[in-house]
C-alpha distance (Angstrom), angle and dihedral (degrees) to the residues before:
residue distance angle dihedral
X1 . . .
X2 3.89 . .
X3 3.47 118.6 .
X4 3.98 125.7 -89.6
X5 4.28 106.2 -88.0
X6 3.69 113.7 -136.8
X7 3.83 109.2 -129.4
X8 3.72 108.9 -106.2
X9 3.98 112.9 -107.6
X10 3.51 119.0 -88.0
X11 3.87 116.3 -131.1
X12 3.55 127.9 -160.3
X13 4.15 131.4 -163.0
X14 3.37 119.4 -112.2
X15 3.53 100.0 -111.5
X16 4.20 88.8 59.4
X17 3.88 84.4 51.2
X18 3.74 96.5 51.0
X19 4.03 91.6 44.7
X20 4.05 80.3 50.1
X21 3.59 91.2 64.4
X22 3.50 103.5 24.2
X23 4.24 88.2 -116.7
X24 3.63 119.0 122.5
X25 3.71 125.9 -102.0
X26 3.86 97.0 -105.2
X27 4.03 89.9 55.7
X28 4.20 82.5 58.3
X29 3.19 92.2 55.3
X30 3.29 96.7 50.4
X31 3.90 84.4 45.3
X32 3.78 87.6 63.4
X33 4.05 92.3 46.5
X34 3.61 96.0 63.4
X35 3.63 95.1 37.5
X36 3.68 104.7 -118.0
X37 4.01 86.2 117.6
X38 4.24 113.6 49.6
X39 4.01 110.2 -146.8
X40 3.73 136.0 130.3
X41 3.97 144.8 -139.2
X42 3.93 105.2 -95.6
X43 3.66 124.3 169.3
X44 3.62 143.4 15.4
X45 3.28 112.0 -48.3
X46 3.52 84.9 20.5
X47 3.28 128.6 -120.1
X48 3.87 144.7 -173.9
X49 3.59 123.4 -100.7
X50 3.52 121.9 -174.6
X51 3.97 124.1 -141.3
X52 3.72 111.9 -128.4
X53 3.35 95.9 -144.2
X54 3.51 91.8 62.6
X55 3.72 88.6 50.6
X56 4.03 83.4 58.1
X57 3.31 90.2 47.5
X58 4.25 93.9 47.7
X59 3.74 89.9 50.2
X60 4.15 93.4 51.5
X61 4.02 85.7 52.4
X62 3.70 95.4 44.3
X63 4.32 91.3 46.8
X64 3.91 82.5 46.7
X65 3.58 95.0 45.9
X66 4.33 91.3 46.6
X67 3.65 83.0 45.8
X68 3.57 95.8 58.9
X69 3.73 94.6 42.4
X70 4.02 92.8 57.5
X71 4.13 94.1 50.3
X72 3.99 82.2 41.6
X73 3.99 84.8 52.1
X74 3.50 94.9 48.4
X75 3.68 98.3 48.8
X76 3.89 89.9 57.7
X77 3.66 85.9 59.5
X78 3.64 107.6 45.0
X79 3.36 124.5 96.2
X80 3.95 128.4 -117.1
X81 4.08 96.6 -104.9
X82 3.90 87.4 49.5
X83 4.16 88.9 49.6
X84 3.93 99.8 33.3
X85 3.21 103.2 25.2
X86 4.02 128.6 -115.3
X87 3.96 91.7 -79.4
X88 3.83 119.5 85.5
X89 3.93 113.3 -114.5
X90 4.08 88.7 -152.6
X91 3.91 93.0 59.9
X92 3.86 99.7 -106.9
């Protein structure tokens, strides 16, 4: 029995990516610069594909990220009761 194959990665250009999240194509690019978006050079001229699990992947860290931002927020705003707690931590 021959062994399970792994579907090959899907790539997209970055013009489907930046439609995807409604950012232009220069801001993919840049995307793929700093590494937050995996893709490579293929063809002739070359040009960038992006993989779309790393798109997956960019759009967990960036829901993660927005997530941590909002309880961050809401910290800032609360008062001491609601983060301590109505009892006095010195014993008073």
């Amino acid at each position: 029995m021959a062994p399970p194959t792994r579907p090959s990665p899907r790539f997209l250009a970055p013009a489907q990516v930046a439609e995807l999240l409604s950012i232009r194509v220069n801001e993919v690019i840049d995307l793929l610069h700093e590494g937050r978006l995996r893709g490579a050079q293929l063809g002739s001229p070359p040009r960038w594909r992006v993989e779309e699990s790393s798109l997956e992947g960019y759009l967990a860290e960036e829901s993660e990220n927005a997530r941590r931002m909002a309880l961050w927020r809401q910290s800032q705003v609360a008062s001491f009761p609601e983060v301590w707690g109505t009892t006095s931590a010195h014993g008073s």
